[in-house]
Every structure is written in structure tokens, then in C-alpha cells.
NUPA-152652 format. One record per residue (C-alpha): x, y, z. Coordinates in Angstrom, 3 decimals. Each point is the difference from the previous one (the first is absolute). Last residue first. Layout:
// residues N
{voba {X; Y; Z}};
...
END
This chain:
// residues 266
{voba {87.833; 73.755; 89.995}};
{voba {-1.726; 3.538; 0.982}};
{voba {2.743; 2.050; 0.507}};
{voba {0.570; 1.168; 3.748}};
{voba {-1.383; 3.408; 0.484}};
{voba {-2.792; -1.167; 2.670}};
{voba {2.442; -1.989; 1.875}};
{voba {2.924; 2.594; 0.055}};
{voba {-2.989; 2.656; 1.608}};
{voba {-0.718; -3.061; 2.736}};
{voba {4.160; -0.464; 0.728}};
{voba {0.369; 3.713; 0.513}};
{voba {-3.172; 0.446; 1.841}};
{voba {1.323; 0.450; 3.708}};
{voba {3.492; 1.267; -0.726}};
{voba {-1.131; 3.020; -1.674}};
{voba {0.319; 0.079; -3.653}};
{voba {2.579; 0.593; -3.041}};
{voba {0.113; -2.301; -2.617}};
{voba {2.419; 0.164; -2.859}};
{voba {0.556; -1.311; -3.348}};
{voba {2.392; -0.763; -2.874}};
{voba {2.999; -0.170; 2.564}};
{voba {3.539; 0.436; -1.667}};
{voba {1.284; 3.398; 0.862}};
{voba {-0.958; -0.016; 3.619}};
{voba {-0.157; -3.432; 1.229}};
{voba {-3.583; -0.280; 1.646}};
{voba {-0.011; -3.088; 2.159}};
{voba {-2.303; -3.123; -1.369}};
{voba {-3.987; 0.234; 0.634}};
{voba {-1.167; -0.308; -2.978}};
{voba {-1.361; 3.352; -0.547}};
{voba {4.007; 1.178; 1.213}};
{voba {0.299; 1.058; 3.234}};
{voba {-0.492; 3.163; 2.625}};
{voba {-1.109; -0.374; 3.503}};
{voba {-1.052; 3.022; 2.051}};
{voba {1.412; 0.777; 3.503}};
{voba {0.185; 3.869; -1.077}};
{voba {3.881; -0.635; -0.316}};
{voba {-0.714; -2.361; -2.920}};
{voba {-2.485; 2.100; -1.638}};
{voba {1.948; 2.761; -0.080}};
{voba {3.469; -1.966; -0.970}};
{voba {-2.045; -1.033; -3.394}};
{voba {-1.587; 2.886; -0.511}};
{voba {3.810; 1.423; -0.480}};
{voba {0.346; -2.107; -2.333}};
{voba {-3.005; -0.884; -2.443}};
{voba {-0.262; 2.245; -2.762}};
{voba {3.846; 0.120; -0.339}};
{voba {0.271; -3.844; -0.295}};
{voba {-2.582; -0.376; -2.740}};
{voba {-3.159; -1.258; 0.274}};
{voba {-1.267; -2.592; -2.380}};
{voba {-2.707; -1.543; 2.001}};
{voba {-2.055; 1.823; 2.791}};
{voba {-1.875; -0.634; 3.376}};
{voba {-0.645; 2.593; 2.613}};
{voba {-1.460; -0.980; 3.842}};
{voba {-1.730; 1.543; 2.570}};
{voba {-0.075; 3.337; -1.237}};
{voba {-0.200; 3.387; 2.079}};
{voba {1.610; -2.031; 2.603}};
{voba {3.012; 2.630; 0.009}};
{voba {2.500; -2.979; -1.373}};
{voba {-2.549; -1.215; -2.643}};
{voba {-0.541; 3.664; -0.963}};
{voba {4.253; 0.168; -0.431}};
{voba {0.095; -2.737; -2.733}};
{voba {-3.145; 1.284; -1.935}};
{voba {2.087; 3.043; 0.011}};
{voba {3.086; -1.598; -1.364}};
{voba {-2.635; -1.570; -2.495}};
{voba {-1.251; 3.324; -1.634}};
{voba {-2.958; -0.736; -2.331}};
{voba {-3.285; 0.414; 3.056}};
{voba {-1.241; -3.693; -0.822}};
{voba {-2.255; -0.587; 3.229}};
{voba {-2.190; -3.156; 0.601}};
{voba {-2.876; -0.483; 2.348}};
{voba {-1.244; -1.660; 3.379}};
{voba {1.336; -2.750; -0.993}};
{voba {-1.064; -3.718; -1.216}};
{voba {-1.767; 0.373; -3.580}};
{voba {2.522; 2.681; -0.759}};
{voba {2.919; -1.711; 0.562}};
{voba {-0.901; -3.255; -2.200}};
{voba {-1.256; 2.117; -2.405}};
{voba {3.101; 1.831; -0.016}};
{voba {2.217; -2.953; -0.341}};
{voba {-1.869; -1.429; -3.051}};
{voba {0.450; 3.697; -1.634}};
{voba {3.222; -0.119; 0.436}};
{voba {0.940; -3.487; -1.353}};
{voba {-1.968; 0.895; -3.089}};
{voba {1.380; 3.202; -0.063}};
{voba {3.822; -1.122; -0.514}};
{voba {2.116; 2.729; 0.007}};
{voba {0.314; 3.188; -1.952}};
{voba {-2.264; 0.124; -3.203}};
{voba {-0.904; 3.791; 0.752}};
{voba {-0.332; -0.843; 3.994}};
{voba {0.663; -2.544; 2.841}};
{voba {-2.127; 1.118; 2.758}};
{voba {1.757; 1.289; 3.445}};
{voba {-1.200; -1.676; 3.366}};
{voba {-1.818; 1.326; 3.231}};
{voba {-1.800; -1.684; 2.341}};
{voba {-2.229; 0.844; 2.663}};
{voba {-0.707; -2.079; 2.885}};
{voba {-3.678; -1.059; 1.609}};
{voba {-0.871; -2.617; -1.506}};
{voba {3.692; -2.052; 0.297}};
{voba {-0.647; 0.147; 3.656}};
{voba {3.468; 0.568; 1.708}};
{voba {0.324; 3.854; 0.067}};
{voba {2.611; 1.345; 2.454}};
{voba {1.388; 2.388; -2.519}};
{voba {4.092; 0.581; -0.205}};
{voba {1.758; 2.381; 1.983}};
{voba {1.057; 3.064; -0.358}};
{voba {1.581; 2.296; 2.469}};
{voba {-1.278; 4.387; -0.380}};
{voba {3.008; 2.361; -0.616}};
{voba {-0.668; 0.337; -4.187}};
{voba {-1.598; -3.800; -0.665}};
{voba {2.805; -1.734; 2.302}};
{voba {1.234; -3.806; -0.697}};
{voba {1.864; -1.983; 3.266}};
{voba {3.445; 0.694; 0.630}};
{voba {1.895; -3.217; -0.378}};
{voba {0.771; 0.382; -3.794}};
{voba {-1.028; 3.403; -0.477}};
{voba {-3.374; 1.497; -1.109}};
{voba {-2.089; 2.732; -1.811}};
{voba {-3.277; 1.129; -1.491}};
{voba {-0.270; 3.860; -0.136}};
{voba {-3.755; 1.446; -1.395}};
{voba {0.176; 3.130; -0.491}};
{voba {-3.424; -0.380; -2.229}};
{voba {1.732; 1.414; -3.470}};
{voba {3.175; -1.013; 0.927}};
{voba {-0.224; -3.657; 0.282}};
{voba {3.165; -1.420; 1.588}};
{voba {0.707; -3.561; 0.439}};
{voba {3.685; -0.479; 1.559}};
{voba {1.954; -3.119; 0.817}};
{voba {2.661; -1.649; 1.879}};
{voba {2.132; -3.064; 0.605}};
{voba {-0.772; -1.603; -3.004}};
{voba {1.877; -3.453; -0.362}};
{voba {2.079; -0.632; -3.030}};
{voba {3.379; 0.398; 1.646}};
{voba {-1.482; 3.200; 0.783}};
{voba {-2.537; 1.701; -1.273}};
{voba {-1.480; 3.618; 0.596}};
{voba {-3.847; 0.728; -1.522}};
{voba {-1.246; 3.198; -1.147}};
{voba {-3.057; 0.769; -1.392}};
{voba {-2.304; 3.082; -1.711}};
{voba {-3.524; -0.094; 0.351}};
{voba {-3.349; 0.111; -2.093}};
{voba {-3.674; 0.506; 0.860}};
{voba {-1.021; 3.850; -1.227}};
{voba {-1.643; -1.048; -3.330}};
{voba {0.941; 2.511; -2.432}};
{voba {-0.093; -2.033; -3.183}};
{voba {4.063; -0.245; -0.191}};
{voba {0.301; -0.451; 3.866}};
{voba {-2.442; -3.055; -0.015}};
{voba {1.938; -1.618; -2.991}};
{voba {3.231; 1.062; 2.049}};
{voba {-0.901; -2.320; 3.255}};
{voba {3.695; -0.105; 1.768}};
{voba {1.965; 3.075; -1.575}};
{voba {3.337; -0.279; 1.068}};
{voba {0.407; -3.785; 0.145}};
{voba {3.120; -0.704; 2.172}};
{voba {2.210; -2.609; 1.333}};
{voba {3.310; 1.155; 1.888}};
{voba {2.839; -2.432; -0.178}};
{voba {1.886; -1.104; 3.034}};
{voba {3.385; -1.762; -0.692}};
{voba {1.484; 1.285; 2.900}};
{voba {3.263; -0.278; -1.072}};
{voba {-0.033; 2.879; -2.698}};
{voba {-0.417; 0.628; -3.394}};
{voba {-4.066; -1.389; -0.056}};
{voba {-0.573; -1.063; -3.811}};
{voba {-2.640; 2.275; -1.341}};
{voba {-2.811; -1.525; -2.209}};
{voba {-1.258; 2.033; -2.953}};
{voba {-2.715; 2.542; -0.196}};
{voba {-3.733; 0.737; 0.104}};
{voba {-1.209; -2.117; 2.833}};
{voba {3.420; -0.216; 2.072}};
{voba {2.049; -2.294; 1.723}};
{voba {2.816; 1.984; 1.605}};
{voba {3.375; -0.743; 1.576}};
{voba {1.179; 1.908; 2.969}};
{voba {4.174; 1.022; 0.413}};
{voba {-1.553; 4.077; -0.580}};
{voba {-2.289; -0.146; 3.312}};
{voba {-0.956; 3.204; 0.843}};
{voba {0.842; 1.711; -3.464}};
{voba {-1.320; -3.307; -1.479}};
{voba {-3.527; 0.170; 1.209}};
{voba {-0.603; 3.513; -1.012}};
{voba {1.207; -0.014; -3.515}};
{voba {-1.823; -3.631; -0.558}};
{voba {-3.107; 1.342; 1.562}};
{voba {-0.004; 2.857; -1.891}};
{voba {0.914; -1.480; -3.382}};
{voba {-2.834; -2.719; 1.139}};
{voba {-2.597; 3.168; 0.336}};
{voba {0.915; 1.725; -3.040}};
{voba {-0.312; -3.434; -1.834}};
{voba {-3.270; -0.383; 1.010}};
{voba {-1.352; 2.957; -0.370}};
{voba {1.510; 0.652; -4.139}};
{voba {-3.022; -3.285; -0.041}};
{voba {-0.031; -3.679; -0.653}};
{voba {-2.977; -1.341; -1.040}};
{voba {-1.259; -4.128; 0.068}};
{voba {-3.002; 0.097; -1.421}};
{voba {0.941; -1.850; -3.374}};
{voba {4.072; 0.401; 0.481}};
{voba {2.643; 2.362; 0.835}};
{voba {-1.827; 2.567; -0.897}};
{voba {1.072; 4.134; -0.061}};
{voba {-1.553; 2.635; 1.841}};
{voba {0.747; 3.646; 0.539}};
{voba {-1.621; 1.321; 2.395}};
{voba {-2.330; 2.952; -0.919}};
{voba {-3.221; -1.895; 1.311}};
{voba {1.270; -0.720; 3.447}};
{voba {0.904; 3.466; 0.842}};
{voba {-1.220; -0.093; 3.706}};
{voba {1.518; -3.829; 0.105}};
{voba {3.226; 1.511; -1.395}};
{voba {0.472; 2.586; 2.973}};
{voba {-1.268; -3.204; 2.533}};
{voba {2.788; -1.602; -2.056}};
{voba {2.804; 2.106; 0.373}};
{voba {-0.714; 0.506; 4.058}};
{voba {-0.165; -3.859; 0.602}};
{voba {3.584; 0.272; -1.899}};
{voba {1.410; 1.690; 3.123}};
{voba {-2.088; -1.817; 2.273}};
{voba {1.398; -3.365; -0.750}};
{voba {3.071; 1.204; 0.286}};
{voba {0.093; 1.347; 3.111}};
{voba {-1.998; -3.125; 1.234}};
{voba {2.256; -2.690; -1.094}};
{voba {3.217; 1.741; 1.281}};
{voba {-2.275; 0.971; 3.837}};
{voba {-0.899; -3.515; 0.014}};
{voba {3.501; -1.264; -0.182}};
{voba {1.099; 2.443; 2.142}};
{voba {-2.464; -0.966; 3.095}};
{voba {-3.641; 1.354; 0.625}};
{voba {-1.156; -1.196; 2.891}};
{voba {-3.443; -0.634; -0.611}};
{voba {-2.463; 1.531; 2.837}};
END
């Protein structure tokens, strides 16, 4: 069984707090009210409920914190710590706006830009993904680790599609062919710090993406990590949080082979 230390218990109280605003919205989906922030990219009165809950949460049990948030502006950490929370409230919001029950809400803790924990939690399915620097990653009480897969033809791979002019399809489309033609199949399920945490369960064997931003990506990152996974950029190169155009997320054994069939034809 997890033990389930203060840090966890901070991330998960508020978590669940605003998991119990959105699984009201989700069963009202078609009353929200919903503004754009761009071509297919909504922002809805859920997910700024759920960060103000977070935030409210977060900072009564930790008030010197800083915060990097989806729908609001950086934080500065006020005391000597220097941690800052990272956070995306509503991970997967095109699938919550058109009632498709596959989206999350994360938390990620930094410090001196490290993350030292993180928290995937999908609460439509219960599903709990969670881990500590040093502690291993837990889905709910059960330990994670990583798949043992090492034939390329036998993993599945998940990756998010650039979409409504976003990104460069060409690229994209050159990568998934090159996927598809030696896996056992591709996955693009729309919420990335989900992606993140099936790659630490085994459910995936690897997840590629480009143009992910540090709050979709956080706390998968420590899950896959502490599952024995590897995580990089497509190039190879370490993942630096707020700069990296890419990541990819794998077991150890096919890391290198997945990077191979994404590099860029020359």
C-alpha cells in the first residue's frame, strides 16, 4: 500500500474538491457556459472553478507556494523554499465540453526547477495516479511501473495530433506513418497528463507530442520517472520544463527505437 505522506494528502484534498465541481459540470455539460480562446481550443466557467479551487486549497496549506497555472498568471513563491505548484485544472477540456468522460485534473510540485511530486486524477473512472521523488508512482494504492515491452510490434503508442491550423501536420503526419507501420497501434485519447500516467501503468508503451505546455506535462513527468520509465525530448536531449518543444515518454527498452522512428526524415 502507498503511504500517503502530507504532501500527497495537500495535492489530493484539493484535487478532489474541484473533482466534485466538475463531475457536477460534466452532468450539465450542455448548460456550461463556454467561451473560445482560440479555433478548438475552449475554455469553460469548469475550468476556472476548478483552478480557483485548487488555488484556494493549495495555498491555505501551503500559503509561501508559487503557482503556474492554465488559466491565470504566474505566482512568485514568498518564501525560502522556492517551490511552485504547477497545475492544469481541467486536463482534456475538448473531451469534457462534448461529454467524453477521459479528462483529469494535475498537480505537479517544483523545486529549484526539479519536480518532486505529482498528481493525475481522473474523476470520472477514480482513477488516482501519483508519486514522490524516491517513492516509486502509485495508481490509487497499487505500485506502477513501466511496461516490459521491447518489440516495437507489439507496443502501443499514444501521441496528441496538432489541430485547427496548430502545428506542423506535415511533420505529424510523417511521424505517424512511421509509428503506425511498426506498432501494434496508435492512441490519441486528447488529455496528455493522462497519456503521461498510461505510459507509467503500462497501459501505453510510449506517448509522443510537440507543443506541450509545462502544466500538461508535470506531474506525468515524475510518474513516469518513478515507474522506471524514461522521459526525453523527440531528439533525444533532456526535457527542460518551460522550454522543450517535445517530449517522449517510453519504457526503457524502446525509448531509443520509438526516437528512431520519429526522427525527421533529413
Amino acid at each position: 500500500m502507498a503511504l500517503r505522506s502530507a504532501l500527497f494528502n495537500v495535492m489530493f484534498k484539493a484535487a478532489e474538491k474541484a473533482a466534485r465541481g466538475l463531475k457536477r459540470d460534466f452532468g450539465e455539460v450542455e448548460n456550461l457556459q463556454v467561451s473560445r480562446k482560440g479555433p478548438a481550443d475552449f475554455v469553460s466557467t469548469a475550468d476556472h472553478k476548478a483552478e480557483k479551487t485548487i488555488k484556494e486549497e493549495l495555498q491555505k496549506a501551503r500559503p509561501g507556494y508559487g503557482f503556474l497555472m492554465e488559466e491565470s498568471a504566474p505566482v512568485p513563491a514568498t518564501d525560502e523554499s522556492g517551490r511552485r505548484w504547477i497545475v492544469d485544472p481541467l486536463d482534456g477540456t475538448s473531451n469534457f465540453l462534448h461529454g467524453l468522460p477521459h479528462f483529469a485534473i494535475s498537480i505537479a510540485l517544483e523545486e529549484g526547477g526539479e519536480i518532486i511530486a505529482g498528481l493525475v486524477y481522473d474523476p470520472i473512472k477514480e482513477d488516482l495516479f501519483h508519486a514522490e521523488k524516491g517513492t516509486g508512482a502509485w495508481h490509487n494504492d497499487r505500485r506502477l511501473r513501466v511496461s516490459a515491452r521491447n518489440r516495437m510490434t507489439e507496443c502501443l503508442i499514444a501521441t496528441g495530433a496538432p489541430f485547427a491550423g496548430k502545428g506542423d501536420r506535415p511533420v505529424f503526419l510523417g511521424e505517424i506513418d512511421a509509428v503506425m507501420a511498426n506498432t501494434a497501434g496508435i492512441r490519441r485519447w486528447g488529455a496528455a497528463a493522462l497519456d503521461l500516467a498510461y505510459v507509467a501503468a503500462g497501459r501505453f508503451d510510449g506517448f509522443w507530442e510537440r507543443g506541450l505546455a509545462p502544466w500538461d506535462i508535470a506531474a506525468g513527468l515524475i510518474l513516469v520517472r518513478e515507474a522506471g520509465g524514461y522521459v526525453s525530448e523527440m531528439n533525444g536531449k533532456a526535457i527542460t520544463l518551460e522550454k522543450s518543444p517535445s517530449i517522449l515518454a517510453s519504457n526503457n527498452a524502446i525509448h531509443s527505437d520509438l526516437m528512431k522512428l520519429l526522427r525527421k526524415p533529413s
